[in-house]
C-alpha positions in Angstrom: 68.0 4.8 -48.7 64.0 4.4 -48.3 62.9 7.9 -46.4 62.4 7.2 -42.9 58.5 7.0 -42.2 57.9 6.7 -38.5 54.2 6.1 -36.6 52.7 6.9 -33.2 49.4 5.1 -32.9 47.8 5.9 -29.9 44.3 4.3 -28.4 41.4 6.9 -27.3 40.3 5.1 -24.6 42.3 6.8 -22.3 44.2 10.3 -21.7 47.9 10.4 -23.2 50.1 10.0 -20.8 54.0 10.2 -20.3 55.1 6.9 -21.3 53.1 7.4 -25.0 54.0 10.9 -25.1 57.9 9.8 -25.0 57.2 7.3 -27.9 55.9 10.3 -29.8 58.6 11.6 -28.9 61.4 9.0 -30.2 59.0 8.9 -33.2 59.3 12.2 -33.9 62.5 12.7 -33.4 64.0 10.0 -35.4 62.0 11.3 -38.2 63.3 15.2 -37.7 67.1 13.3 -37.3 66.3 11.7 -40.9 64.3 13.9 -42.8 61.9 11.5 -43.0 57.8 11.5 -42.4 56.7 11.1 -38.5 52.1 10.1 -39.3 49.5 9.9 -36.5 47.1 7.5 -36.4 44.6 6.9 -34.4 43.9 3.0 -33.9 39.7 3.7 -32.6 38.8 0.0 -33.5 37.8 -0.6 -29.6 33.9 1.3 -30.2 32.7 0.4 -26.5 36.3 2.4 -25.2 37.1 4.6 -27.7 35.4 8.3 -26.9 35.6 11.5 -28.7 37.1 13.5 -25.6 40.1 11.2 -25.5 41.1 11.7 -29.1 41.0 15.7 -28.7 42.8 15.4 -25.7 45.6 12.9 -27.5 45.6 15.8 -30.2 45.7 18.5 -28.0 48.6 17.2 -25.8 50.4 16.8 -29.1 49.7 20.4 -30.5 50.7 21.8 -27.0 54.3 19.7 -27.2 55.0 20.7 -31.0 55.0 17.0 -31.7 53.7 18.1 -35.3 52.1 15.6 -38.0 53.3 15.3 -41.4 50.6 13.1 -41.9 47.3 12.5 -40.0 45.4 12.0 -38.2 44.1 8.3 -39.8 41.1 7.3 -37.7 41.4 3.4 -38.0 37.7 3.4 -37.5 37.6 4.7 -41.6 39.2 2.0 -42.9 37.3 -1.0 -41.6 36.6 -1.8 -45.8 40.3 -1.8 -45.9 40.7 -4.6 -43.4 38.0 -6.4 -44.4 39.6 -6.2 -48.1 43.2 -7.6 -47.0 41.6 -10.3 -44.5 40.0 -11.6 -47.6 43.3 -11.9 -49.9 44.8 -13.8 -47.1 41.7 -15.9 -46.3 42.0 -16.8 -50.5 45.4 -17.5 -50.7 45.7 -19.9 -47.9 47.0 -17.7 -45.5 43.9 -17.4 -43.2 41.0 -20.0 -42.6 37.4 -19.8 -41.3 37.1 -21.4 -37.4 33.6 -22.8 -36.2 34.6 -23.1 -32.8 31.9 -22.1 -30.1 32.6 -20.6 -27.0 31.8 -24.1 -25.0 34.8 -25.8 -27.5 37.2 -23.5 -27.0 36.9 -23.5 -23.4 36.5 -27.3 -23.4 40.4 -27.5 -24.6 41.6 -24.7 -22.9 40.4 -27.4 -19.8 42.2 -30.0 -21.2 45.8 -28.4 -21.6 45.4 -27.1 -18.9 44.6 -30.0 -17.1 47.7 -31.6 -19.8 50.3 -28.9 -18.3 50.1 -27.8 -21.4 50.3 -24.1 -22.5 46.7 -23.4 -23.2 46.0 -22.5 -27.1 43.6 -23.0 -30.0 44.4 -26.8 -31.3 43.6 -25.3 -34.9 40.9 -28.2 -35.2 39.3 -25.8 -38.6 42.6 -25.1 -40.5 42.3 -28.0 -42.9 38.6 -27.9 -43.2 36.6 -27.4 -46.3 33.3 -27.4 -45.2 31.5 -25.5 -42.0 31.4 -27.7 -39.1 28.4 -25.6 -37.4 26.1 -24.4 -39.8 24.5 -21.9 -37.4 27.8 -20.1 -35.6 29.1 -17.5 -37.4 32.7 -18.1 -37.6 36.0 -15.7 -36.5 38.8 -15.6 -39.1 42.2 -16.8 -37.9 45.6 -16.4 -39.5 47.4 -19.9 -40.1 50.6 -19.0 -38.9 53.8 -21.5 -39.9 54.0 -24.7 -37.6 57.8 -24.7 -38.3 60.9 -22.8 -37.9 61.1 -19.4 -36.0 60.9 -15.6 -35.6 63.7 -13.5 -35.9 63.2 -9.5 -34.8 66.3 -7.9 -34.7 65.3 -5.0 -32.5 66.9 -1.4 -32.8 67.1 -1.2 -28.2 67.2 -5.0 -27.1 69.0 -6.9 -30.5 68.3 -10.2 -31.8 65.0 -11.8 -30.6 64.1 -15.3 -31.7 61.1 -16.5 -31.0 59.8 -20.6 -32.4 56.6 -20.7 -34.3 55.5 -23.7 -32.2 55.4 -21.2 -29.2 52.5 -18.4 -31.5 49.2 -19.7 -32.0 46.4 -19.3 -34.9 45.5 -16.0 -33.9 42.1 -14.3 -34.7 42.4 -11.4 -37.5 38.3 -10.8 -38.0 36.3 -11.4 -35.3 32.6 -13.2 -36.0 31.1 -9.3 -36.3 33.7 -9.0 -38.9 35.7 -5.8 -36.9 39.2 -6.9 -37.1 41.4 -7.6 -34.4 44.8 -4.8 -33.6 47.8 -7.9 -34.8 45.7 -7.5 -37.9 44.7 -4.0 -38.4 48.3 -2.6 -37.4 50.0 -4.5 -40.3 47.6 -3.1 -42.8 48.1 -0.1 -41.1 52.5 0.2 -41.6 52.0 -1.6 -44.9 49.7 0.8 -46.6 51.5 3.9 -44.8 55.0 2.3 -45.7 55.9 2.9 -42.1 59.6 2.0 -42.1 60.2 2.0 -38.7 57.9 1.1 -35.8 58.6 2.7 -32.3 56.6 1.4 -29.2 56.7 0.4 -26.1 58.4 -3.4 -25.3 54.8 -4.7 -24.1 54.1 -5.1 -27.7 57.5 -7.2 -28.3 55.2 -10.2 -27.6 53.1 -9.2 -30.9 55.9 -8.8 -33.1 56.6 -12.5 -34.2 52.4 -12.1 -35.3 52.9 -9.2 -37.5 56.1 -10.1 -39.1 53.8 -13.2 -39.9 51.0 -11.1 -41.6 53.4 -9.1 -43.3 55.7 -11.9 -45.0 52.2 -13.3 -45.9 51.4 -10.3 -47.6 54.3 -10.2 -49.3 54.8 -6.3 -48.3 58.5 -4.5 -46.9 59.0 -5.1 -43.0 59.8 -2.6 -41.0 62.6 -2.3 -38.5 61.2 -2.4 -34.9 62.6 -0.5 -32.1 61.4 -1.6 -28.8 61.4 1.3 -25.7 61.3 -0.1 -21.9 58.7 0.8 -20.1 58.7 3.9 -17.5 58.1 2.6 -13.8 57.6 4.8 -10.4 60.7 6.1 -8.2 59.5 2.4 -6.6 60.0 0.9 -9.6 56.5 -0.6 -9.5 54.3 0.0 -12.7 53.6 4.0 -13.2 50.1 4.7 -11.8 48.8 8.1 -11.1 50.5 8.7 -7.5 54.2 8.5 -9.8 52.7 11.0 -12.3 50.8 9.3 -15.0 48.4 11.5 -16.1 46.9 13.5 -18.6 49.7 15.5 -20.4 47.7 18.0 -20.4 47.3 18.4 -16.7 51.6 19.0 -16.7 50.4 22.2 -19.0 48.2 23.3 -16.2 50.7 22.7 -13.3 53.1 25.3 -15.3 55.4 22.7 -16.9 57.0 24.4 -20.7 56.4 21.8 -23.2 60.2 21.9 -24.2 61.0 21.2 -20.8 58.7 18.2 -20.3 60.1 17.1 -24.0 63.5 17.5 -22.3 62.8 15.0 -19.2 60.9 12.7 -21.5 64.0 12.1 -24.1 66.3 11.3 -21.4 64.4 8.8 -19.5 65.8 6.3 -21.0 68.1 7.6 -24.1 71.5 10.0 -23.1 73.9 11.4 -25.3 77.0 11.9 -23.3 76.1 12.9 -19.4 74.4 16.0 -21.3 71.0 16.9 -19.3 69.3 20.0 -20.4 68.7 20.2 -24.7 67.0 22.3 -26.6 64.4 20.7 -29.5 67.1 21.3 -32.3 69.7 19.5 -30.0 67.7 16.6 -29.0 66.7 16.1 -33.2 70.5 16.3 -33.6 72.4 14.0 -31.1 69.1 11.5 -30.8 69.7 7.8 -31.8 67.8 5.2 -31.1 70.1 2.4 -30.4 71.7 4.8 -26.9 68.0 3.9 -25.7 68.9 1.7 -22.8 66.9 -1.5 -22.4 66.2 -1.4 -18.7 62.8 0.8 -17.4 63.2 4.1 -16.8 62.2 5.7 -13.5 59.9 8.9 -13.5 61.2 11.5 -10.8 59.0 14.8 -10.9 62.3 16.8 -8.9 64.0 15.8 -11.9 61.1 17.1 -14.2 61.0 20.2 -11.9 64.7 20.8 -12.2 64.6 20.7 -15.9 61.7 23.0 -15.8 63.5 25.4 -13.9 66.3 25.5 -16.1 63.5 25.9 -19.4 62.3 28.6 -17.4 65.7 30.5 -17.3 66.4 31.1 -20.7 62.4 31.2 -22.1 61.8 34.2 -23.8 60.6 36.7 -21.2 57.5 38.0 -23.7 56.7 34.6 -24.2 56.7 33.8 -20.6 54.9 37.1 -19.9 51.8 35.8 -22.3 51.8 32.6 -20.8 50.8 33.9 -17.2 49.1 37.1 -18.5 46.4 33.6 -20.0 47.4 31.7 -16.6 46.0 35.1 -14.1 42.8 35.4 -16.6 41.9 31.7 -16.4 42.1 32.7 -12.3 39.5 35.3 -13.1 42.3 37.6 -11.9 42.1 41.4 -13.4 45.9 42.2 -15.1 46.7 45.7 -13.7 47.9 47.3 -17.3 50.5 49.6 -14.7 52.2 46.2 -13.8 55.1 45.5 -16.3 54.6 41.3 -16.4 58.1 41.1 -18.9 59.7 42.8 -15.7 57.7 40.6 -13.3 58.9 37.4 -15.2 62.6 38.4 -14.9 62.5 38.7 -10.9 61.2 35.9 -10.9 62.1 33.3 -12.9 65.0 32.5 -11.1 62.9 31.5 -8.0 60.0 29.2 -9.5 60.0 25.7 -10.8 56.6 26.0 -12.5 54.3 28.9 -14.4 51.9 27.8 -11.9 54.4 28.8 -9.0 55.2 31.8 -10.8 51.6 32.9 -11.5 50.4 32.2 -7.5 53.7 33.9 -6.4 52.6 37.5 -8.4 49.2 37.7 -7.5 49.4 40.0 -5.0 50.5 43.0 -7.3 47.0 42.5 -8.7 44.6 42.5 -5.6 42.8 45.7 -4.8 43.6 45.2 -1.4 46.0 43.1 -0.1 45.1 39.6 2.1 47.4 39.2 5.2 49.1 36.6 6.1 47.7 36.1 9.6 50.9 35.0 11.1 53.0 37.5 9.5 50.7 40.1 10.2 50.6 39.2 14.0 54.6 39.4 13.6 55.3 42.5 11.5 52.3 44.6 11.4 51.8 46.1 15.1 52.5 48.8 17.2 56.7 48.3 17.1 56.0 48.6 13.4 53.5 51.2 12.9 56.4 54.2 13.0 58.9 52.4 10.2 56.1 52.2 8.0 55.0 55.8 8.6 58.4 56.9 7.4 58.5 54.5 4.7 55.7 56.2 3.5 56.5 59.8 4.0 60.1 59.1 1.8 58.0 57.1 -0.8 55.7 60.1 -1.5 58.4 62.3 -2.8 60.9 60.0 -4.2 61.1 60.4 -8.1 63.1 57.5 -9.2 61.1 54.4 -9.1 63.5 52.3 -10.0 65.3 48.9 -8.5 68.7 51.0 -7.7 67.2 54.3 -6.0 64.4 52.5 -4.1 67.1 50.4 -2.3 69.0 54.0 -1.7 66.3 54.7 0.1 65.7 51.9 2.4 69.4 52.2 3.3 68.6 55.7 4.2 65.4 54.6 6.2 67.1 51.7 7.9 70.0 54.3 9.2 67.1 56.8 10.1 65.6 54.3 12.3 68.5 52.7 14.1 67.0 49.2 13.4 68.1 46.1 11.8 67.5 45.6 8.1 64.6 42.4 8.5 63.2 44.6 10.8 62.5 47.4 8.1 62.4 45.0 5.8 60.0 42.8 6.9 57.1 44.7 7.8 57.5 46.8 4.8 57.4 43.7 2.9 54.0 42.5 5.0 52.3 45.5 3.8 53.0 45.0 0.2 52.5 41.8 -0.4 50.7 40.3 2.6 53.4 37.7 3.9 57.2 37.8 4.4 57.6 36.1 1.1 59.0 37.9 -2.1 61.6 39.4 -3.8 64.0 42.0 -2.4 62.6 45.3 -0.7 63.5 47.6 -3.2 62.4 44.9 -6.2 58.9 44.4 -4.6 58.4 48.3 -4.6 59.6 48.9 -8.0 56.9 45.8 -9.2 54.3 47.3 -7.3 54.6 50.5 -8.6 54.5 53.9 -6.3 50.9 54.6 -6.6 50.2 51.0 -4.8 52.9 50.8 -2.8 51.7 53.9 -1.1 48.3 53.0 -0.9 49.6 49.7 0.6 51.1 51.1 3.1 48.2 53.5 4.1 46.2 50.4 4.3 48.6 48.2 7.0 48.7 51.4 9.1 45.0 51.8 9.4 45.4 47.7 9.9 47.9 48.5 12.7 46.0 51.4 14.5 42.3 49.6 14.7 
């Protein structure tokens, strides 16, 4: 068997969003399954559209995601000899012709089928010339694709496809600047790369029948063609950026793990039993590409959330302490060296969907003084209050054992002492530390904020309370 060679062949005219980073994905991942080859290339032909920032951003999202090369990045843009090369070996065996046709012609038939109920297309008035039939346009080159017979793609996802010649049309492979057109350049592209499987979206299914042309003409391999739906809103209306199609890179900085967002991605669309959550090496194992179902899949960021969540539970806890440790810099916020953020991570993780979450739900153990909530200081942090908090402070001082177990000992002790209810020790205590009624339990919030804070935190809400 030939080894598997797989492509993802982005445009830089835009960000990469979900619906190319999943057919990276299935690239990639049918290559891993195979042992095979998975190449980048990065199809720049479009000059005016094409920018610089969009290809570093395409490459970036794919470092971030660990959708690793083995080969590339192939900047189409180099290879424009290339095309140029083929275009004329199909021009000289009979495969391609030169068309005249002005602007004001083409238009002028386009009227007239039109006007025919006919499906408008060029009427291939130059294939059987042999002389120029305006000596002062510079002519397009078009491919002369069979009049006869028909197209058959048998399609990995939606099976046989046949499609009649008489329906494709003498498409344009070099345009009159010479810059060749992306039916044309593609097929170079596979051929030369021996790309033996080509994964995209099903908005290119409508292309096929051209390439396969191109290719028999060129007498090169074809490759087997696996067409993905497309992924539509919860509305099931086109994804725009209210559903979530944006710049990968922006589901990095909402605190989305790249395994997790790999995770969502493979089963939108593919499953392997009713299995939900996979790790890489379990998605490379079970993944193959004829489960992909042939209907759209609909993006559902609770779903993506809920896998995150999940990713988030069993991540490394060093790995997860970095991550935010980079995340609370970026915020210009100063890492108290005291604060433990492996131990941090732990209490927390269960509680968070996102790093973002989980970074904005820790600040507080790194501000020098600690912003009230005003509503939960109007609530907790008065005169009925003023006394717990005194006490709280005066067992703090000379407890020893800052840990998790002993500190809750102690607000039992405290709780008794003061003949109130739990929340209403609780509560205040919590206020003082943190600033709002939110966070972990009593005696874990202490323990993270460490003794030396906690006191002077408590110091703080009872000069808060008395002016």
């Amino acid at each position: 068997m030939k080894q598997v060679r797989t492509r993802f062949a982005p445009s830089p005219t835009g960000y990469l969003h979900i619906g190319g980073v999943r057919t990276a994905l299935f690239c990639w991942l049918y290559a891993r399954k195979y042992n095979g080859q998975y190449i980048l290339r990065i199809e720049d032909t479009d000059r005016e559209r094409s920018t610089q920032a969009a290809t570093d951003a395409i490459i970036d999202g794919l470092a971030w995601l660990g959708l690793d090369a083995d080969e590339g990045p192939f900047f189409q843009s180099q290879r424009f000899d290339r095309y140029r090369e083929v275009a004329q070996q199909l021009l000289e065996a009979g495969h391609a012709y030169h068309c005249y046709c002005t602007k004001e012609e083409l238009e002028a038939i386009r009227e007239q089928q039109q006007k025919n109920g006919e499906k408008p297309r060029y009427n291939r008035c130059c294939r059987e010339l042999t002389t120029p039939k305006h000596k002062n346009v510079k002519p397009v080159l078009r491919f002369k694709t069979p009049v006869d017979g028909e197209v058959i793609i048998d399609d990995l996802v939606h099976g046989r496809i046949k499609v009649s010649n008489q329906e494709l049309d003498d498409f344009i492979i070099l345009r009159s600047d010479n810059t060749p057109t992306y039916n044309f350049t593609v097929v170079v592209d596979d051929a030369d790369m021996e790309i033996t499987h080509v994964i995209r979206g099903d908005d290119h299914i409508n292309n096929t029948p051209k390439q396969i042309h191109i290719f028999n003409a060129l007498g090169v391999n074809i490759p087997k063609f696996a067409h993905l739906p497309m992924i539509n809103g919860q509305d099931g209306r086109k994804l725009s950026k209210r559903h979530g199609a944006v710049s990968v890179l922006e589901y990095e900085q909402e605190g989305y793990l790249p395994e997790a967002l790999l995770n969502y991605l493979a089963r939108l669309g593919w499953s392997h039993g009713d299995q939900e959550l996979f790790t890489i090496e379990e998605m490379i194992e079970y993944f193959d590409i004829t489960n992909v179902n042939k209907s759209s899949a609909s993006f559902d960021v609770d779903k993506l959330q809920w896998t995150n969540q999940h990713h988030l539970k069993k991540a490394d806890s060093s790995r997860l302490a970095k991550l935010i440790a980079k995340r609370l810099s970026n915020q210009n916020i100063n890492i108290d060296t005291n604060v433990n953020l492996n131990n941090v991570v732990d209490v927390y993780r269960e509680k968070v969907k996102t790093l973002k979450e989980l970074a904005d739900s820790i600040s507080y153990l790194f501000m020098d003084k600690v912003v009230y909530d005003p509503q939960s200081a109007d609530k907790f942090l008065n005169a009925e209050s003023v006394t717990t908090l005194e006490s709280a402070r005066e067992k703090l001082l000379s407890h020893e054992q800052w840990q998790v177990e002993p500190l809750g000992q102690m607000i039992k002790s405290l709780v008794k002492q003061t003949g109130l209810k739990f929340p209403l020790v609780a509560q205040p205590l919590r206020v003082a530390l943190t600033g709002s009624t939110n966070s972990p339990s009593i005696d874990q919030t202490l323990w993270l904020v460490g003794k030396d804070k906690s006191l002077q935190r408590l110091s703080d809400a009872i000069d808060h309370i008395n002016k």
